[in-house]
RORO-693318 format. One record per residue (C-alpha): residue number from 1; residue in three letters; x, y, z. Coordinates in Angstrom, 2 decimals, padded with zeros to 5 digits, m for minus. Each point is the difference from the previous one (the first is absolute). Layout:
! residues N
@resi: NUM; resn: ALA; c1: X; c2: Y; c3: Z
...
END
This chain:
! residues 259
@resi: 1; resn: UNK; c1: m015.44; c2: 004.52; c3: 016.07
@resi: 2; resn: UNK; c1: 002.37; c2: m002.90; c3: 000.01
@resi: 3; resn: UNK; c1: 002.16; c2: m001.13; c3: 002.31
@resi: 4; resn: UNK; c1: 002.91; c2: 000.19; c3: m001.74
@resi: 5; resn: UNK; c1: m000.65; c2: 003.45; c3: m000.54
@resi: 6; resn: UNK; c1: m000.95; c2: 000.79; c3: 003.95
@resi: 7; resn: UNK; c1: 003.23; c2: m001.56; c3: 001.62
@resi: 8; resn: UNK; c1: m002.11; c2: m002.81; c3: 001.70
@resi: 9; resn: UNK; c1: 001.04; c2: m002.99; c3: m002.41
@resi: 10; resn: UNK; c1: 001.09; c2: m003.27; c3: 002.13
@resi: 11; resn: UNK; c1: 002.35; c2: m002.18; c3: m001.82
@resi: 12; resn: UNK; c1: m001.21; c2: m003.55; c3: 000.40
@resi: 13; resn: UNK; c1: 002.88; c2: m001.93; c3: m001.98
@resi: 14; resn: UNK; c1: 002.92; c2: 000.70; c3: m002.52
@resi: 15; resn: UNK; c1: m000.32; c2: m002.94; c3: m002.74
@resi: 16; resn: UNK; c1: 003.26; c2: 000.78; c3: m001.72
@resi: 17; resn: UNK; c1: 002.71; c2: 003.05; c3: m000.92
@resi: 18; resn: UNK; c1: 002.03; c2: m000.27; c3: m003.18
@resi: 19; resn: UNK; c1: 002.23; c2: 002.19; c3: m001.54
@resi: 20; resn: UNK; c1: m000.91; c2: m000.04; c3: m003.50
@resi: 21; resn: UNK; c1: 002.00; c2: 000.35; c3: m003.13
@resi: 22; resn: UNK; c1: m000.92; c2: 000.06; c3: m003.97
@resi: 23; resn: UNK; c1: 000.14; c2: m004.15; c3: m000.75
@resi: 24; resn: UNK; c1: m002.25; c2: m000.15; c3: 003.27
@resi: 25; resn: UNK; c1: m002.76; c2: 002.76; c3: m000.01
@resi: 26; resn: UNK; c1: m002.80; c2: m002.11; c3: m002.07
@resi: 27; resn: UNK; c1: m002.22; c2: 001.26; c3: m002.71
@resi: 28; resn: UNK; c1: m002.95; c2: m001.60; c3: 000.99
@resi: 29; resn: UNK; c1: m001.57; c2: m000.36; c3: 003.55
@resi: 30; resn: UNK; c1: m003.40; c2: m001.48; c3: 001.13
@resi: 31; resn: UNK; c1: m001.86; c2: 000.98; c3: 002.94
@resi: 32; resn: UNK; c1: 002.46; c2: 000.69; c3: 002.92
@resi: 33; resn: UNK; c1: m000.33; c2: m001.94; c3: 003.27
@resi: 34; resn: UNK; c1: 000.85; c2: 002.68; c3: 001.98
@resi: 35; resn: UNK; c1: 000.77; c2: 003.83; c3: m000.24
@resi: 36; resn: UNK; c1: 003.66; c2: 001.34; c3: m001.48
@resi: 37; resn: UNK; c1: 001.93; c2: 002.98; c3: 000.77
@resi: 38; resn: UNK; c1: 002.52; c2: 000.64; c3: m002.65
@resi: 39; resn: UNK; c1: 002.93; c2: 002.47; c3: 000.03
@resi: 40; resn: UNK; c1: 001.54; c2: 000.62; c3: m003.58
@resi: 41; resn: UNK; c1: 003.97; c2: 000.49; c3: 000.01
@resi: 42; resn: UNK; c1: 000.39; c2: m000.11; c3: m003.75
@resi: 43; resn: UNK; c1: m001.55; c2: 000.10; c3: m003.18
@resi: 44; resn: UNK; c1: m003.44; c2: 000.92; c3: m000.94
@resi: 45; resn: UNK; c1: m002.83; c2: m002.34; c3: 000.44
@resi: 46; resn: UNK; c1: m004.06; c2: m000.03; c3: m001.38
@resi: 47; resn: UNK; c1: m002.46; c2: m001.70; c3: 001.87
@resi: 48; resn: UNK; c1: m003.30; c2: m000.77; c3: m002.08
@resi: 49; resn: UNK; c1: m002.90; c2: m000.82; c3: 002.06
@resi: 50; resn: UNK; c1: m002.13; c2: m000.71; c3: m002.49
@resi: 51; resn: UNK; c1: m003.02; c2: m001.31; c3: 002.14
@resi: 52; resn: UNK; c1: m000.42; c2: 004.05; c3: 001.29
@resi: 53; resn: UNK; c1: 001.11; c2: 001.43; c3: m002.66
@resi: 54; resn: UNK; c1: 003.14; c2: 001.64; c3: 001.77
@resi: 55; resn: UNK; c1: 003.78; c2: 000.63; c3: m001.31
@resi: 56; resn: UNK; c1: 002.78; c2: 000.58; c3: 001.80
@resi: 57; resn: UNK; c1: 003.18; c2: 001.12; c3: m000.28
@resi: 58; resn: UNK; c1: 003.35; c2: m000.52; c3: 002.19
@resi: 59; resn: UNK; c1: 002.81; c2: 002.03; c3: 000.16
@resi: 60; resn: UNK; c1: 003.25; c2: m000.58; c3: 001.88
@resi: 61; resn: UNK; c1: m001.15; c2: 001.33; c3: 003.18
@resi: 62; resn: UNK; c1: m003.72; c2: m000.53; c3: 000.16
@resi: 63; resn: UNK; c1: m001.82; c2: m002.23; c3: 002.87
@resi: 64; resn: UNK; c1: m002.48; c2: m002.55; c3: m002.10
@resi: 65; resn: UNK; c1: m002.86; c2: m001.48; c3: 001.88
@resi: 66; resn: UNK; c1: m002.11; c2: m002.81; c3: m001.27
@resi: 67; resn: UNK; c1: m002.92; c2: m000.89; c3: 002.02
@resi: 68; resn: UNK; c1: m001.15; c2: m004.02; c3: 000.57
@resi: 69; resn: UNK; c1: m001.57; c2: m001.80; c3: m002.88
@resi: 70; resn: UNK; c1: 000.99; c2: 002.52; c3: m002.75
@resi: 71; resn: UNK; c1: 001.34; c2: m001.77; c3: m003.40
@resi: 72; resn: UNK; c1: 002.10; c2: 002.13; c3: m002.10
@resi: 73; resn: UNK; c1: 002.73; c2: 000.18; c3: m002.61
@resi: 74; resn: UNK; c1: 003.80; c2: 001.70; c3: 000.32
@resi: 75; resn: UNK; c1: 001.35; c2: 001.73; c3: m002.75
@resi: 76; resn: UNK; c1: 003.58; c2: 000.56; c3: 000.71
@resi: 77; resn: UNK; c1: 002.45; c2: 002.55; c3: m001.77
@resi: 78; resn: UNK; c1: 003.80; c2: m000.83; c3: 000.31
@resi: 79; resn: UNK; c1: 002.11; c2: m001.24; c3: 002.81
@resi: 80; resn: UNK; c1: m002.41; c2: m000.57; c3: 003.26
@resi: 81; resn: UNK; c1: 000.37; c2: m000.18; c3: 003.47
@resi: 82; resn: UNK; c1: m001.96; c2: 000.59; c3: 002.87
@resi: 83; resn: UNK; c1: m001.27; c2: m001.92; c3: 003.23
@resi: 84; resn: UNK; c1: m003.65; c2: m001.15; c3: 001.55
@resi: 85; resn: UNK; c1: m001.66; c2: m000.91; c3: 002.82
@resi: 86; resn: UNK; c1: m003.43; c2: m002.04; c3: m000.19
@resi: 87; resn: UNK; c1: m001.73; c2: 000.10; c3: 002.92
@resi: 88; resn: UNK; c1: m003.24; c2: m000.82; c3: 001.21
@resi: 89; resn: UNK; c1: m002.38; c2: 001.66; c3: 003.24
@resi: 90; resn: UNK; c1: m003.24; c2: m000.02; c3: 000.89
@resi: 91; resn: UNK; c1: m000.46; c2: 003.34; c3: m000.26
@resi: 92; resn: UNK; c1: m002.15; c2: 001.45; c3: m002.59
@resi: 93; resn: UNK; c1: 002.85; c2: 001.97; c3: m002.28
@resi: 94; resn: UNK; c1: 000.02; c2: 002.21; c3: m003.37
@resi: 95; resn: UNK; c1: m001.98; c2: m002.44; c3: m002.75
@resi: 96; resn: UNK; c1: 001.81; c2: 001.55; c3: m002.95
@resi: 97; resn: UNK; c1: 003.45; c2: m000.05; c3: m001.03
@resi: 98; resn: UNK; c1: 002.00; c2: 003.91; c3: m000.12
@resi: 99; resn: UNK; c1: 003.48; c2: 000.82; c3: m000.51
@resi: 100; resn: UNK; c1: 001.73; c2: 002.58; c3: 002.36
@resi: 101; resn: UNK; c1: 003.08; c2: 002.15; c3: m000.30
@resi: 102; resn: UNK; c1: 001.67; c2: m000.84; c3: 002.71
@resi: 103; resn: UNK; c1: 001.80; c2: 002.88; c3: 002.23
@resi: 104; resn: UNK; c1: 001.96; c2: m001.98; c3: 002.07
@resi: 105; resn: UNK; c1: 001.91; c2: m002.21; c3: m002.31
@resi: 106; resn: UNK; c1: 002.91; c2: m000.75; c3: 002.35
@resi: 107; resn: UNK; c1: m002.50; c2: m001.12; c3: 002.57
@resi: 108; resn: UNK; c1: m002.08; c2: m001.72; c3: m001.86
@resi: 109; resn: UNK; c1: 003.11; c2: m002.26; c3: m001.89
@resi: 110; resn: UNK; c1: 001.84; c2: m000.43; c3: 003.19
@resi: 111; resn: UNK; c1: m003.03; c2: m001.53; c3: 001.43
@resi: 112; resn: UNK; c1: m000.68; c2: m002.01; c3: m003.02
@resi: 113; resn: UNK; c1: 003.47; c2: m001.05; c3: m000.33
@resi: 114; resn: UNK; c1: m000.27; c2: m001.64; c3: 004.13
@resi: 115; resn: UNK; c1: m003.25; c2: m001.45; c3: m000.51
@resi: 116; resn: UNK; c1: 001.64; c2: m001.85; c3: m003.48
@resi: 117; resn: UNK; c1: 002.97; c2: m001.12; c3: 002.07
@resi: 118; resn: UNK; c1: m001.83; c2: m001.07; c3: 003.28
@resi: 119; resn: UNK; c1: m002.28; c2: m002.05; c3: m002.16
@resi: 120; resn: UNK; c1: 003.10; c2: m001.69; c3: m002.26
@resi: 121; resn: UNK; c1: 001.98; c2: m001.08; c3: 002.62
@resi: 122; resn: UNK; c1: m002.67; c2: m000.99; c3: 002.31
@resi: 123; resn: UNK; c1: 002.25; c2: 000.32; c3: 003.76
@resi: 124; resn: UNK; c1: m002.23; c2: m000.35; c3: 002.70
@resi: 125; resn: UNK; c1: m002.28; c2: 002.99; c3: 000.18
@resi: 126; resn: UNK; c1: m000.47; c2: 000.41; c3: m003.21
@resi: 127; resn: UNK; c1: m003.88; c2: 000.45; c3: m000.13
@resi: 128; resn: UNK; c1: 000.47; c2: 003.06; c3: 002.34
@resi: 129; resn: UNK; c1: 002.61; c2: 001.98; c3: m001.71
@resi: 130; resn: UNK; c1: m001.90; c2: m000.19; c3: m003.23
@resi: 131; resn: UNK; c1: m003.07; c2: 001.09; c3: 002.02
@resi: 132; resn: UNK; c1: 001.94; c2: 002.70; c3: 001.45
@resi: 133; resn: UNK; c1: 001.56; c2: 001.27; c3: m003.49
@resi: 134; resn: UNK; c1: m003.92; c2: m000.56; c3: m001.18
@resi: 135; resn: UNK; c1: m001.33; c2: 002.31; c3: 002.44
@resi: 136; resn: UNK; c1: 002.79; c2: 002.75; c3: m000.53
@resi: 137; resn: UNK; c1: m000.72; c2: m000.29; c3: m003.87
@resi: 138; resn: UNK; c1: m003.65; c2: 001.00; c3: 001.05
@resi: 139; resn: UNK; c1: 000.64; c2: 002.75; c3: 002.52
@resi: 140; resn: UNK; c1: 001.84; c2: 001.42; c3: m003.09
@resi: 141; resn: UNK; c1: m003.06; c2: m000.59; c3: m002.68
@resi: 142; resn: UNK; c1: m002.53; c2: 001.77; c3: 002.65
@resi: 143; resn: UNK; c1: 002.45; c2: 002.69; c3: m000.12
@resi: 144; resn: UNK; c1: m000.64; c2: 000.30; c3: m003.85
@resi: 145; resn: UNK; c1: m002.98; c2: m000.56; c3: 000.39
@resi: 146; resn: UNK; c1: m000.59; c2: 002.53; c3: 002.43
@resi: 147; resn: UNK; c1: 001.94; c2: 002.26; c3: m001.37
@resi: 148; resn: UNK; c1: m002.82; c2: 000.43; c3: m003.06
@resi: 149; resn: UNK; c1: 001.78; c2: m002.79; c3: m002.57
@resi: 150; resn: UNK; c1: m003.84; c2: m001.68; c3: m000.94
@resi: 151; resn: UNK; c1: m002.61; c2: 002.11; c3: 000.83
@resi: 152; resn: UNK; c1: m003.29; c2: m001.01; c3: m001.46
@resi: 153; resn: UNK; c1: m000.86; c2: 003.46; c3: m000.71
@resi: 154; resn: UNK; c1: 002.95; c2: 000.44; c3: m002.24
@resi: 155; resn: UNK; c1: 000.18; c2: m003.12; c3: m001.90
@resi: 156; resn: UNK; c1: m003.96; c2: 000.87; c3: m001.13
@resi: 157; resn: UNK; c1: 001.53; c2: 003.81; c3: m001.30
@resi: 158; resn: UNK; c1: 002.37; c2: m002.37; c3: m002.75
@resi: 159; resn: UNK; c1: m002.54; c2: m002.54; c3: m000.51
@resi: 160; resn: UNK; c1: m000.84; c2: 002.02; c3: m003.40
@resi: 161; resn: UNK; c1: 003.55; c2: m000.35; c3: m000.77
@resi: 162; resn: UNK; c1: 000.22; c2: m003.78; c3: 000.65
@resi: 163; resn: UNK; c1: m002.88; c2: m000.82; c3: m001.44
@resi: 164; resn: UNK; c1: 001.06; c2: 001.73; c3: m003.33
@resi: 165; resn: UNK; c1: 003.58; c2: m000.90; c3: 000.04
@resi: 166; resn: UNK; c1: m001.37; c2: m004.21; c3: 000.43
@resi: 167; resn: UNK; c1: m002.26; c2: 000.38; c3: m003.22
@resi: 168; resn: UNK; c1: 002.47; c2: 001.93; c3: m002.11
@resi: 169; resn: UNK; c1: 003.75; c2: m000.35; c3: 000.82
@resi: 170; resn: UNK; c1: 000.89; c2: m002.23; c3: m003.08
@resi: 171; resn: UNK; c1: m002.43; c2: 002.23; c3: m002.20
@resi: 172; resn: UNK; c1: 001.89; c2: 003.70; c3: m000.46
@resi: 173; resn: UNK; c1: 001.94; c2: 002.19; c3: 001.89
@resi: 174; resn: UNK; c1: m001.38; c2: 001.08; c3: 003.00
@resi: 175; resn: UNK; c1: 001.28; c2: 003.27; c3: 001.86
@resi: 176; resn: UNK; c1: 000.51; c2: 000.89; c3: 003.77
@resi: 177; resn: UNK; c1: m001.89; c2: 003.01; c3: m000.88
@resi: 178; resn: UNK; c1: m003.37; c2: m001.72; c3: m001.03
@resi: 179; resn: UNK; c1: 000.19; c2: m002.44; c3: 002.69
@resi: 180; resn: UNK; c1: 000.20; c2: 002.90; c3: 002.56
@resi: 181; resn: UNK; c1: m003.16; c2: 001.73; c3: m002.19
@resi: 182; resn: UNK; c1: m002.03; c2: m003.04; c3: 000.78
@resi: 183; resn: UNK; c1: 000.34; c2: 000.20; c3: 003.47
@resi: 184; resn: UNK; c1: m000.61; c2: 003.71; c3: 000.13
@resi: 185; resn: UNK; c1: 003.80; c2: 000.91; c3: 001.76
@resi: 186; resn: UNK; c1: 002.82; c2: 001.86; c3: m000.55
@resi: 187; resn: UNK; c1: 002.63; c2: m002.57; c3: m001.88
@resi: 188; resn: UNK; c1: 002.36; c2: 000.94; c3: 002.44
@resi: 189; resn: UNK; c1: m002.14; c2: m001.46; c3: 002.61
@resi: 190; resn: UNK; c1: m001.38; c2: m002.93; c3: m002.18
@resi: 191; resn: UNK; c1: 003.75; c2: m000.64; c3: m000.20
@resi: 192; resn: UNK; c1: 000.80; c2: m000.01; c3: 003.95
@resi: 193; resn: UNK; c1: m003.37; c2: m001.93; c3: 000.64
@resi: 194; resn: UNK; c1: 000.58; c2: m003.02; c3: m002.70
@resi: 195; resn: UNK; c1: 003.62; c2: m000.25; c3: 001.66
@resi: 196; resn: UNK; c1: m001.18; c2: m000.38; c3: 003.59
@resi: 197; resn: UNK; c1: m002.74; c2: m002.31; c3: m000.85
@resi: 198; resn: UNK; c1: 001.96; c2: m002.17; c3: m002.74
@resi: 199; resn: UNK; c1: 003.36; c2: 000.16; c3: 000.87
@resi: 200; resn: UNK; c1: 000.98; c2: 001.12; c3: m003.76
@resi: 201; resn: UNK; c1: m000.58; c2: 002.67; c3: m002.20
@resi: 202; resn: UNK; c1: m002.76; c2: 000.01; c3: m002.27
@resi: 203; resn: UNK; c1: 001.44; c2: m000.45; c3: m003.41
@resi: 204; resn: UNK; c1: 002.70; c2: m002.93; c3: 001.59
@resi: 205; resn: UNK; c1: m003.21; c2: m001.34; c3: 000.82
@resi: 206; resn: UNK; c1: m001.14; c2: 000.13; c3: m003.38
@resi: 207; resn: UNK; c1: 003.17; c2: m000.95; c3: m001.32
@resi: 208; resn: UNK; c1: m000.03; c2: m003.58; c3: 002.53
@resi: 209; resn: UNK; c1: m003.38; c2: m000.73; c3: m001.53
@resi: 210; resn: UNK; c1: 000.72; c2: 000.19; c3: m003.22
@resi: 211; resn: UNK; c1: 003.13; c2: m001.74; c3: 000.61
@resi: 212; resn: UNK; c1: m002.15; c2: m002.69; c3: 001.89
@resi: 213; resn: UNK; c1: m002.29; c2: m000.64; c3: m002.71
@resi: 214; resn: UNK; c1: 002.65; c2: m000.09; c3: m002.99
@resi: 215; resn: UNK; c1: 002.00; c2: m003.21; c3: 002.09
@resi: 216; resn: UNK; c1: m003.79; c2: m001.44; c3: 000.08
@resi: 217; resn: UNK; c1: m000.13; c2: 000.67; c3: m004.23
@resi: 218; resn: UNK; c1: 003.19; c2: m001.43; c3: m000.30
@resi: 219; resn: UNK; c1: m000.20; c2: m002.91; c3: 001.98
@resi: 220; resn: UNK; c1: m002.85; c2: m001.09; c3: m001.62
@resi: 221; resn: UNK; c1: 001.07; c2: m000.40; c3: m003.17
@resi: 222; resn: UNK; c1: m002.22; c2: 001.25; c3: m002.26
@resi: 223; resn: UNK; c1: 001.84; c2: 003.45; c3: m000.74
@resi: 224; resn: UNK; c1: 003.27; c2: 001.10; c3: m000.77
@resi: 225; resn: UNK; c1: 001.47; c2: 003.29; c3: 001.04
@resi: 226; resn: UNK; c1: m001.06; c2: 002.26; c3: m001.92
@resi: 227; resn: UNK; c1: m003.75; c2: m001.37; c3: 000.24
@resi: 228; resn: UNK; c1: 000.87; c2: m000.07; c3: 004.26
@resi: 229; resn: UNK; c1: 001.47; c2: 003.40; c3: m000.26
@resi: 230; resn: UNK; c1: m003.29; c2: 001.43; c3: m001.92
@resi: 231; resn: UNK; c1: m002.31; c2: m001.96; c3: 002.20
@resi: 232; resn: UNK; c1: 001.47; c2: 001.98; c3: 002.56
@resi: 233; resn: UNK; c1: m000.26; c2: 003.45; c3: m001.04
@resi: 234; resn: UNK; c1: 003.45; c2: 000.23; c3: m000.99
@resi: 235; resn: UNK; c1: 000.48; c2: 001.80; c3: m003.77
@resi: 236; resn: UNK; c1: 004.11; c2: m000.39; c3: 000.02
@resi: 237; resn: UNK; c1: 001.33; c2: m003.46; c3: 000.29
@resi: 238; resn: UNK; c1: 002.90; c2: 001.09; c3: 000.84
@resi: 239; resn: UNK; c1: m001.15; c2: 001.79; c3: 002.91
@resi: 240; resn: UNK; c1: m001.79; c2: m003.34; c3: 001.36
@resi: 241; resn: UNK; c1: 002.75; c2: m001.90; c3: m000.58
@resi: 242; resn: UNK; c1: 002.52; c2: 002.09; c3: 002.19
@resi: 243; resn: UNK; c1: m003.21; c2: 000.79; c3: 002.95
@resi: 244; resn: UNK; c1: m000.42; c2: m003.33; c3: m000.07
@resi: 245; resn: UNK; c1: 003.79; c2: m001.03; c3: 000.42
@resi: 246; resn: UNK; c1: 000.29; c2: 002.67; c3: 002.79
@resi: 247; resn: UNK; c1: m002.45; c2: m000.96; c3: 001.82
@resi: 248; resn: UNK; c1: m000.35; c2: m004.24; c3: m000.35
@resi: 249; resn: UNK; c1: 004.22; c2: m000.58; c3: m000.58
@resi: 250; resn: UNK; c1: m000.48; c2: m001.49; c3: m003.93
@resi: 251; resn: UNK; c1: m001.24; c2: 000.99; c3: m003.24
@resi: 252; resn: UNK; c1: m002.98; c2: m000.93; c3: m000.70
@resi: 253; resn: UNK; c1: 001.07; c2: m002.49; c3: m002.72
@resi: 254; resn: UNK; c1: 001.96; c2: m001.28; c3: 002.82
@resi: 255; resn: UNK; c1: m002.99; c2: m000.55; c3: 002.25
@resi: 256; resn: UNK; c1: m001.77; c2: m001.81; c3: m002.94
@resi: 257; resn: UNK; c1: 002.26; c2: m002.34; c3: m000.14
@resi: 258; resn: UNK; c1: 000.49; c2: m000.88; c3: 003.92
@resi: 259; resn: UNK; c1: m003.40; c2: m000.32; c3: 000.89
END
């Protein structure tokens, strides 16, 4: 079990804490120098780590972690904000990214919020207050952790789910109810489970991937939208086009043109 998971992580160093906005939160990023703790105020936000094979989705609220050395792409829908932390320790921690739904928001942003302003204005003593705020911002994640947020156990019970929902989200219309069929529980339960584990729902999930892969269709410029909103399961235009300008802020004409 890992350390970040058993309350024994030492924190060797803080490299840097930003609070990040839209224009700032990059689409791209190569193998991290250090691990990053990530507190999302605003917005929704994808992270594609394509090199495992994992997705993951952000809502306002959730605690992102991103281990060392992990390259990945962010997908972001509307206005964003949000804060991190990358750190680094010696410690062996959790290899693989997860997303939590964090309980104690007020904690967790009030802490996030010190850390950010320690680190800006850089009085004497800064190190240690963001080392401080850092070690609150844990005490709080073992508590979700703890308190039965990523169990191993239960993220293999919607791995069915996952699994199916990655190879055919922009193919038909996929229902709660045959999700919660694959992995043999109630779809009450399947419901409850994805939300703990995932932070979202399971067809806003669904909806963010879809969503994800059309701004990848458009921006590539080889379809329009109607051949983006096909290409990603969508039958009504019109029904892309107002998803998509609810969730990303534009049309998707719009986003064509900008990018």
């Amino acid at each position: 079990m890992d350390d970040l998971r058993n309350l024994n992580m030492v924190l060797k160093d803080i490299a840097i804490v930003l609070r990040v906005y839209t224009d700032i939160i990059g689409s791209y990023h190569k193998a991290r120098d250090n691990h990053g703790i990530l507190y999302n105020v605003k917005g929704t936000l994808v992270f594609d780590f394509y090199e495992i094979n994992t997705r993951i989705v952000a809502e306002p609220g959730n605690i992102v972690y991103i281990p060392k050395g992990q390259e990945y792409i962010i997908t972001k829908s509307g206005d964003n904000e949000g804060y991190i932390i990358d750190f680094s320790t010696d410690s062996p921690v959790f290899d693989q990214p997860f997303v939590i739904k964090a309980r104690y928001r007020e904690a967790y942003l009030k802490s996030f919020i010190e850390a950010e302003k320690a680190w800006r204005r850089k009085n004497s003593g800064f190190a240690l207050k963001a080392k401080a705020c850092f070690y609150e911002i844990m005490y709080y994640l073992q508590k979700d952790i703890l308190s039965d947020y990523l169990p191993d156990a239960k993220m293999k019970i919607i791995a069915p789910a996952l699994d199916y929902i990655s190879k055919n989200y922009y193919k038909e219309v996929i229902c709660v109810s045959y999700l919660s069929n694959l992995c043999h529980i109630s779809e009450t339960y399947f419901r409850k489970l994805f939300n703990s584990l995932l932070g979202t729902q399971p067809i806003r999930y669904i909806n963010e991937l879809k969503i994800a892969r059309a701004k990848e269709l458009l921006i590539s410029g080889r379809y329009n939208v109607l051949q983006t909103a096909e290409s990603c399961g969508y039958s009504d235009i019109s029904l892309f086009s107002r998803e998509f300008k609810r969730r990303v802020g534009v049309a998707p004409s719009q986003y064509m043109k900008e990018n």
